[in-house]
C-alpha positions in Angstrom: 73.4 112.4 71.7 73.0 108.5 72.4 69.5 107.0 72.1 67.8 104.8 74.5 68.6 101.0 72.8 65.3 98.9 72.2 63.7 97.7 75.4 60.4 96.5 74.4 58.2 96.6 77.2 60.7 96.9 79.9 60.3 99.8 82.3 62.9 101.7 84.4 62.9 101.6 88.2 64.6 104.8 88.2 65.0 107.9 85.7 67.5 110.4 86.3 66.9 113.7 84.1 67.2 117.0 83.1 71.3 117.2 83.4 74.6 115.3 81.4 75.4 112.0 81.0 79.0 111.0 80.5 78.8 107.2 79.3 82.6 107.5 78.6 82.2 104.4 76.7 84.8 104.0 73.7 82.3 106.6 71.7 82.1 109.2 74.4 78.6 109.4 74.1 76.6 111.4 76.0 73.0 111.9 76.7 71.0 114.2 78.9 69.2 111.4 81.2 70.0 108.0 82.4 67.4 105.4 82.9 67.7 102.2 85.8 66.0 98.4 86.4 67.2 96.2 88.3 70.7 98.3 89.5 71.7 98.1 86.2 71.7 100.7 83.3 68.6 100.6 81.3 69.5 103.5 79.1 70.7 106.9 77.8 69.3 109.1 75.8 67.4 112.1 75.8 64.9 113.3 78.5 61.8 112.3 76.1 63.3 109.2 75.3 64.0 108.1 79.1 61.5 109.8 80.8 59.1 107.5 78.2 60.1 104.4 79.9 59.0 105.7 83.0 56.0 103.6 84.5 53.9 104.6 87.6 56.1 103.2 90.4 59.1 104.8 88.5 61.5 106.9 90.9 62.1 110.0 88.9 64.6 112.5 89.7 65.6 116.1 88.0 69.6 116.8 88.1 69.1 120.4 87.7 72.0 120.7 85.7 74.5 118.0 87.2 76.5 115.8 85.9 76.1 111.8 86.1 78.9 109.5 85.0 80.0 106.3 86.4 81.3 106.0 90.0 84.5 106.1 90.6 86.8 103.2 90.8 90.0 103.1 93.6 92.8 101.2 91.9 94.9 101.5 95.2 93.6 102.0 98.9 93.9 100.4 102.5 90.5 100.6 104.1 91.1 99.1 107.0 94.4 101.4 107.6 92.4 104.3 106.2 89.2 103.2 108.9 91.9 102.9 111.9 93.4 106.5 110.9 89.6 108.1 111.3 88.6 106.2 114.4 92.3 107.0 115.7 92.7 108.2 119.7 95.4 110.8 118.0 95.5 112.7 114.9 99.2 113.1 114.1 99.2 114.9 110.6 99.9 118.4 109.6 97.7 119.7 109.5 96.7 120.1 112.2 100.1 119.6 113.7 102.9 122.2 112.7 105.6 120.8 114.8 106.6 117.4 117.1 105.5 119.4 120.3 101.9 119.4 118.9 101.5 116.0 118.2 103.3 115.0 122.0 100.6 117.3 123.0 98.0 115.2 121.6 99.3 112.3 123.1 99.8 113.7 126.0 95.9 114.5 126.2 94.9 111.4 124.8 96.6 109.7 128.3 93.8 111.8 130.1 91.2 109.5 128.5 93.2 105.9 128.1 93.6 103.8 130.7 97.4 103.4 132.4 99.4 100.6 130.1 97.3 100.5 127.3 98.6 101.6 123.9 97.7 105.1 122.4 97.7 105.4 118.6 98.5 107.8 116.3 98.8 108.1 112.8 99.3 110.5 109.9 102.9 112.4 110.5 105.2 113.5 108.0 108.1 114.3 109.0 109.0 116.5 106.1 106.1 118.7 106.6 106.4 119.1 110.6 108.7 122.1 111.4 111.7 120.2 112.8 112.0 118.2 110.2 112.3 114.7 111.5 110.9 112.2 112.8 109.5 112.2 116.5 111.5 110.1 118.7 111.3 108.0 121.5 112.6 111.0 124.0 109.9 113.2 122.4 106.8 110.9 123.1 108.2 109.9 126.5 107.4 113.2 127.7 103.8 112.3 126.6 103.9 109.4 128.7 106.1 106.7 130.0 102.9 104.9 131.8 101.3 104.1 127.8 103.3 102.6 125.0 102.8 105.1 122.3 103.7 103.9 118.7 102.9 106.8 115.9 102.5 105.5 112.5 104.2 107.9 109.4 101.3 109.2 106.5 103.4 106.8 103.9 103.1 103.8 106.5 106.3 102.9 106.4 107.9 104.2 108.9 106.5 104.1 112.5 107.7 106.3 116.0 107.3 105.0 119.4 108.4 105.4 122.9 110.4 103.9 125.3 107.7 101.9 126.6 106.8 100.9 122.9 110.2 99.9 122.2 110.7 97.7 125.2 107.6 95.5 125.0 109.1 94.7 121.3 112.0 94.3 122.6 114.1 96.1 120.7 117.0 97.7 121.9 121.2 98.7 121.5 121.7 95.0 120.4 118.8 94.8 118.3 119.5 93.7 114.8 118.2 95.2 111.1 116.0 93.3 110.1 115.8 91.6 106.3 114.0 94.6 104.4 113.7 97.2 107.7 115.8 99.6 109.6 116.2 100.1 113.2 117.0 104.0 113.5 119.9 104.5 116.1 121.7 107.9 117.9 125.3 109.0 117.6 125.9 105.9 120.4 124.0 103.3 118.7 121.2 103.4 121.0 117.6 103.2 118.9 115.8 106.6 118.1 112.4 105.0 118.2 111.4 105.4 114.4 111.8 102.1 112.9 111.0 102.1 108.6 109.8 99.0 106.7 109.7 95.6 108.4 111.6 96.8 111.9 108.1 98.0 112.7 106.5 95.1 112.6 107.2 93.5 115.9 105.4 96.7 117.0 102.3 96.4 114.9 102.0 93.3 116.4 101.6 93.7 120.0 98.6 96.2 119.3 95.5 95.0 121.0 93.8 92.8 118.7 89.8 94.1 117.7 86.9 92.1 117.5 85.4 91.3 114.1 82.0 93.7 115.3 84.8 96.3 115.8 86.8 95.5 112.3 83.8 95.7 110.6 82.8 99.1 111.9 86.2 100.3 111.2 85.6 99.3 107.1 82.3 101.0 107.7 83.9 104.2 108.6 86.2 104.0 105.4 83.5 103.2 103.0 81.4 106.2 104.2 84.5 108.5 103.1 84.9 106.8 99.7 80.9 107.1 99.1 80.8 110.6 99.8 84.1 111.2 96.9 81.7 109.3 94.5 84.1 106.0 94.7 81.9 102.9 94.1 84.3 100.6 94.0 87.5 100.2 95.7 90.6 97.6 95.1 92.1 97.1 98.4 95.9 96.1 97.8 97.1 94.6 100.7 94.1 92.8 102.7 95.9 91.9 105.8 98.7 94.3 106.0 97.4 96.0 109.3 95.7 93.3 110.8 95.9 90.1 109.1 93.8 87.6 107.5 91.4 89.0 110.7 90.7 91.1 107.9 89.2 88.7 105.9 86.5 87.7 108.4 85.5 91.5 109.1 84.9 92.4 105.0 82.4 89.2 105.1 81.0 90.7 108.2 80.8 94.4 107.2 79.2 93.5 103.7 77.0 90.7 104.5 75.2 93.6 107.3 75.1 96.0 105.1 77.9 98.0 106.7 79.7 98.5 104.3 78.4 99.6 100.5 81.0 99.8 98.5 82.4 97.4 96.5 85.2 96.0 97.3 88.6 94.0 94.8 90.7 92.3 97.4 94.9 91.7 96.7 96.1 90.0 99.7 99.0 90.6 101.0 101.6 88.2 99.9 102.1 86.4 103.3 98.1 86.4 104.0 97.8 83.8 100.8 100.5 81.0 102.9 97.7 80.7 105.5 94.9 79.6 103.1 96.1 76.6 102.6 99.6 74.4 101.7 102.0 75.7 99.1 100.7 78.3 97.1 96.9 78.2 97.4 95.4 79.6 93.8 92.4 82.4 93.9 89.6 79.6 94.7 91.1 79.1 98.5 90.1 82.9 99.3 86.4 82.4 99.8 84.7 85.5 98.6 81.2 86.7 99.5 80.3 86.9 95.6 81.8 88.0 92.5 79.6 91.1 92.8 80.6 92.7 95.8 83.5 91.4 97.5 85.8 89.2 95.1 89.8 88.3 95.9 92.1 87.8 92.8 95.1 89.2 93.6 97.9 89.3 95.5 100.1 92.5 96.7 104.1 92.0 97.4 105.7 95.1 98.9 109.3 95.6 96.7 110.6 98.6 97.8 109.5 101.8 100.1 108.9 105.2 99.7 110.9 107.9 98.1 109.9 110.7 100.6 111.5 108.4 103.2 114.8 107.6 101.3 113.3 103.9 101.2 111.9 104.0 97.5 115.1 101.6 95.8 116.2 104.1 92.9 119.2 104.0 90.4 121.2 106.7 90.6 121.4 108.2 94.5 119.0 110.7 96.2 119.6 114.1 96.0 119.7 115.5 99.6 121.6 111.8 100.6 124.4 111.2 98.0 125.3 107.9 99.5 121.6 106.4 99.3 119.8 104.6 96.4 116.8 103.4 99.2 116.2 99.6 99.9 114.5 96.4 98.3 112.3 94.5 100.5 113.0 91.6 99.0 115.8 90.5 97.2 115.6 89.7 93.0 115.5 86.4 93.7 113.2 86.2 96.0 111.0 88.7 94.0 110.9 86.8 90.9 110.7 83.1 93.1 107.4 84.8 95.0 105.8 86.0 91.6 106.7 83.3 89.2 104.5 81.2 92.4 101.9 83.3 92.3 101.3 83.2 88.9 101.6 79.5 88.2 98.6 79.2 90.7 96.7 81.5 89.1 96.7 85.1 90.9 96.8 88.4 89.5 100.3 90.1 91.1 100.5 93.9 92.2 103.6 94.7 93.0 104.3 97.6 94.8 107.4 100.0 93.0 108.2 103.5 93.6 112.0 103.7 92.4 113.2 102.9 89.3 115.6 100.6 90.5 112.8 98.3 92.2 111.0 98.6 89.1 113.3 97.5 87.1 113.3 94.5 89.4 109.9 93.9 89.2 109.9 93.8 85.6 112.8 91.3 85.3 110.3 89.2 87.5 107.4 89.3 85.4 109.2 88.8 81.9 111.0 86.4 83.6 107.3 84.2 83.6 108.2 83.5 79.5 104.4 83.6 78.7 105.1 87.0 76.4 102.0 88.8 77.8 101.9 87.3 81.2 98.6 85.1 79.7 96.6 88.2 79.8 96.7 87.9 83.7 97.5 92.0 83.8 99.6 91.7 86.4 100.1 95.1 87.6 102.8 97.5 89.2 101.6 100.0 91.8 102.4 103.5 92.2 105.3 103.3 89.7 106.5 106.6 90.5 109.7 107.2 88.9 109.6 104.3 85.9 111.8 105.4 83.0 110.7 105.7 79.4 112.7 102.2 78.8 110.4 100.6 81.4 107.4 102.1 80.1 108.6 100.0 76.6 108.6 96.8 78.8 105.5 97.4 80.1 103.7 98.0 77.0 105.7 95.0 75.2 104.5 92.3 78.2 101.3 93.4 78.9 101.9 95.1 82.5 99.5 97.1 83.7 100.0 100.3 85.9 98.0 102.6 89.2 99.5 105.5 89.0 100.0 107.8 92.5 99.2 110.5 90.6 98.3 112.8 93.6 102.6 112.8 94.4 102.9 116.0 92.2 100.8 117.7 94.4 101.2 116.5 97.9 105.2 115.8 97.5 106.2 117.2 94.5 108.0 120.4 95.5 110.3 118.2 98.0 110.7 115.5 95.3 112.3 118.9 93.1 114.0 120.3 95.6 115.5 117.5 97.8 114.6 113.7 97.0 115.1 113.3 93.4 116.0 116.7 92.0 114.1 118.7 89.3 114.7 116.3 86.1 113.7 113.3 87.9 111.2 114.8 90.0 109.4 116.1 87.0 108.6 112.5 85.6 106.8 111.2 88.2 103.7 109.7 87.4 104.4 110.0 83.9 101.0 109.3 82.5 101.0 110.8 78.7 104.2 108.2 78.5 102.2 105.9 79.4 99.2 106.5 77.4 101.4 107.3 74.5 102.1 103.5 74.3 99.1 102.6 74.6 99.2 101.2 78.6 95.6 101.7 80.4 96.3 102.7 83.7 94.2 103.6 86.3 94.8 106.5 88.9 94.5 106.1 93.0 95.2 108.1 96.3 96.7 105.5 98.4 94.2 106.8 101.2 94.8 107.1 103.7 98.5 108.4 102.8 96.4 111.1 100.8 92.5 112.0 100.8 90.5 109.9 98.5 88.6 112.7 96.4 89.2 111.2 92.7 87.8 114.8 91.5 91.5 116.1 93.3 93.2 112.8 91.5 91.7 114.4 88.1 92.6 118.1 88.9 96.3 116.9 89.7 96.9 114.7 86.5 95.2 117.5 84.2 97.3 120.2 85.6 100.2 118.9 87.7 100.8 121.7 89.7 102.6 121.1 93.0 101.1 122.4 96.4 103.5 125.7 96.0 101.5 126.1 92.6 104.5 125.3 90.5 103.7 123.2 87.6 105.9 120.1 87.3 106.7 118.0 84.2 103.4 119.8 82.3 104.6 117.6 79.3 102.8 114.9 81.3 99.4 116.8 81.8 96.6 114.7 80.3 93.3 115.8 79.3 90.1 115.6 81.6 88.8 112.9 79.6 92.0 110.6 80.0 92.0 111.4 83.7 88.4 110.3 84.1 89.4 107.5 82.9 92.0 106.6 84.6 89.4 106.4 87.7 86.3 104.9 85.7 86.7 102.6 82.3 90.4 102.0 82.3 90.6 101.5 86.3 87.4 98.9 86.2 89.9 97.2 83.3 92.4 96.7 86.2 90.3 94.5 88.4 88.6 92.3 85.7 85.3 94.2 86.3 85.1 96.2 82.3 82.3 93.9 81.3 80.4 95.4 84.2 81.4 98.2 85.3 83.3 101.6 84.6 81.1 103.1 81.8 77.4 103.7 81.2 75.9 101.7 79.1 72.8 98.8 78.9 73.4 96.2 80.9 76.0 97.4 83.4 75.9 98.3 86.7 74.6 101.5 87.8 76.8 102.6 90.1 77.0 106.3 89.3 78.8 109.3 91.0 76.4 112.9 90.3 78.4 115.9 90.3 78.0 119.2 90.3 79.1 120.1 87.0 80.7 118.6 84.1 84.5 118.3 84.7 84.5 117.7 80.9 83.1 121.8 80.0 85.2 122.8 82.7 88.6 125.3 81.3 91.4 123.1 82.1 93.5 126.2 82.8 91.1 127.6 85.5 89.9 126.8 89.0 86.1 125.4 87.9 87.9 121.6 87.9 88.7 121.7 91.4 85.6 123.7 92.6 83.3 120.8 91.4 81.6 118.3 93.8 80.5 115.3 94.6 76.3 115.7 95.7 75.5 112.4 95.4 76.6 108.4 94.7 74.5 105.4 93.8 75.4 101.9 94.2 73.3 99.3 92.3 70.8 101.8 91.3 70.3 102.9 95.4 71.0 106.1 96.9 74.0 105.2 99.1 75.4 109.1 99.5 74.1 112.6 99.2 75.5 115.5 100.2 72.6 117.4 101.7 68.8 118.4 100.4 69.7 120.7 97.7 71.9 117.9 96.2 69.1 115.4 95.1 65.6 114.9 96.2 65.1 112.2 98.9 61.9 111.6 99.4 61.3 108.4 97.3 64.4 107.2 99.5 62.3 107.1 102.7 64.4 106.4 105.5 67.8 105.7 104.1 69.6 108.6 105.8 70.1 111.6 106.6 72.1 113.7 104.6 75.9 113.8 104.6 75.7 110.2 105.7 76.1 106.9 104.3 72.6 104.4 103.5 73.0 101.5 104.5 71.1 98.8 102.4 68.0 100.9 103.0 68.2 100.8 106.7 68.7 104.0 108.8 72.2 103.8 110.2 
């Protein structure tokens, strides 16, 4: 049990008792009741110590038995694209959608509502779990319309379907060329399918109707309700401007400056986004943040490779089910270690986005190739880093690179990385996290949400058990314990964005950004069910309410009119 360090005279603004307290501070400790002033932890300790700095005006609340620790930190998300996909006119994932006649059904219904020529949107399919087994095409949504260009986005993003209609205003047609880095799908006679992978799409992304900021900002609303209510305080978005541009940019100041949006919020541009701040190679100070607190930029993202369900991810040794493909760079070597070398000389931490080996390897060549041994403590990072090999994992650990693991593959892909992508000795090393932690990386753990939900407590589950969604278990000589997991979404993933000396444990002084559970994931049996059962009832930001599941959850009534329940507060407004 920890003890409440000296205060003096200094009294809490909020005392939170009568449950657990996981610090997971390098002791572990633990208390029974966590103390607030100010939005930042006061203390842990005991319920007689706390409660005793308690003054009149103190907000005090019982846990009954749950669970406090610190909220959750997202070391890889799109808000924006994850904002779009919940105010989108069609829902094109499975489920709800079994097969390709579903989602033209959808579409088909969403002309009812959409005025003639204006675009209809849909996002979420996967191809590998829709019954045919493919992507839609062009012929397929044209019997949803020919009046509406339809473009339909894929759940990985990289790949995107659309119709005739879609394809023409883009024009892209028989004598259309690949593009650097993309792929224009074609038919037996050359003539284009309509699903277009990696940069082909982008000519299509870009003739969507552009929103207003009002309309932006709303959309990151939307997203940082769903992170709140999975306990996620903070969120790194890698890849501000990937959907939208540096638009994006304007709509964060405007979304947390109203109070919109509560979360907070570690921007990585997107490579191309950091050329229009300015001449050359503009350095961190050119990105205006709204303060270091809740919205700060200080990194970049560069896209290397694709994805491996999509035979894009840039591998070694050939896929599986295609024995003539090894996937595709983005970007060439040369350009890769060119882009990074610039971004570090001016002073950016780099994310680099790497599913296949082979694009890892790259990616490492780049950032030893900076001669500064441990990359000047910059922790320049590689994202998702699916299928890195136990050599890599040396190179990492040697230069200082830092990883976000996409832990959540072994369950959402895993039985198709086994059976057809990567076969059952690669496939089982995905995400190989007690590797990692074995050479002493600190890595944190994300969802890539929208491509998967956000729920950290389903991040956990899957790196403590990996168990695929057919309830196989997959490479269990990479399960890590509960407490590792935790951390790989609350002390080690706060070390990823520079935020550690604030953030990511419980302890005096920092923030008190806290998720409440239902129970502690720590007493659960890591062999049962009682991991997963658990929930998120509540999450404070900054000492304030900002989430609660419903009454039972947490008492509300020193919170008068935040919200209702089940909704996002919104800086103490009603929303």
């Amino acid at each position: 049990m920890s003890h409440p360090r000296h205060v003096g005279d200094v009294k809490a603004d909020l005392v939170f008792y009568g449950g657990t307290v996981l610090t997971l501070d390098a002791a572990d400790r633990r208390g029974s009741a966590l103390a607030v002033r100010d939005g930042r932890v006061l203390a842990v300790g005991d319920d007689r110590d706390v409660l005793g700095l308690a003054a009149e005006h103190t907000r005090r609340y019982d846990l009954r038995g749950r669970t406090a620790l610190p909220g959750f930190v997202e070391t890889h998300t799109h808000p924006y694209f994850f904002g779009l996909t919940l105010d989108a006119e069609v829902d094109a994932g499975s489920p709800p959608n079994d097969g390709i006649e579903d989602i033209v059904e959808r579409v088909a219904a969403a002309t009812r509502r959409i005025p003639r020529g204006e675009w209809i949107v849909g996002y979420r399919y996967d191809d590998t779990l829709l019954r045919d087994g493919r992507h839609p095409t062009r012929h397929d949504l044209d019997a949803a319309s020919s009046d509406h260009p339809v473009l339909l986005v894929h759940v990985s993003g990289h790949f995107v379907s659309g119709n005739s209609l879609a394809l023409r205003h883009a024009g892209i047609g028989r004598a259309s060329k690949d593009p650097p880095g993309g792929l224009i799908a074609r038919d037996a006679s050359g003539e284009p399918t309509g699903m277009l992978a990696e940069t082909a799409a982008f000519p299509l992304y870009a003739l969507l109707p552009k929103k207003s900021e009002h309309d932006m900002a709303e959309i990151l609303g939307l997203a940082g309700d769903a992170y709140l209510a999975a306990g996620v305080t903070t969120v790194h978005d890698t890849g501000i401007g990937l959907t939208s541009g540096a638009d994006e940019l304007a709509a964060y100041r405007r979304a947390v400056e109203s109070g919109r949006l509560r979360t907070r919020v570690r921007g990585y541009l997107l490579d191309d986004i950091v050329r229009e701040l300015g001449p050359g190679v503009p350095g961190p100070a050119a990105a205006a943040a709204l303060d270091d607190d809740r919205f700060r930029i200080g990194g970049v993202k560069i896209i290397s490779d694709g994805s491996i369900q999509g035979l894009t991810g840039c591998l070694s040794e050939p896929y599986t089910c295609a024995p003539s493909e090894r996937g595709m760079m983005l970007l060439s070597a040369a350009e890769l270690t060119e882009r990074i070398a610039a971004l570090h000389d001016a002073g950016w931490q780099v994310a680099v986005h790497g599913n296949g080996d082979a694009a890892i390897q790259a990616i490492l060549d780049a950032y030893r190739g900076l001669g500064t041994g441990r990359a000047d403590g910059r922790r320049h990072r590689i994202e998702h880093c699916q299928t890195v090999r136990e050599d890599q994992l040396d190179t990492m650990a040697e230069h200082g690179i830092a990883a976000s693991f996409f832990v959540k593959h072994v369950y959402y892909w895993g039985d198709r990385h086994r059976d057809r992508f990567l076969g059952p000795e690669r496939a089982r090393r995905i995400s190989p996290l007690v590797s990692a932690g074995g050479r002493g990386l600190r890595f944190g753990l994300h969802a890539d949400t929208p491509v998967t939900p956000v729920a950290p407590l389903e991040g956990i589950w899957c790196a403590v058990h990996r168990r695929t969604r057919d309830g196989v278990e997959l490479g269990p000589e990479q399960r890590v314990d509960v407490r590792t997991a935790l951390r790989g979404y609350t002390s080690d993933a706060a070390y990823l964005g520079f935020d550690e000396e604030h953030a990511g444990t419980l302890e005096p002084g920092k923030r008190a950004d806290v998720a409440l559970l239902s129970g502690d994931p720590t007493a659960t049996d890591p062999t049962a069910t009682a991991l997963a059962a658990l929930t998120v009832d509540a999450t404070v930001v900054a000492g304030d309410l900002a989430w609660v599941r419903d009454h039972g959850a947490l008492p509300v009534e020193a919170f008068p009119g935040q919200a209702e329940p089940g909704k996002a507060f919104r800086d103490g407004s009603p929303p």
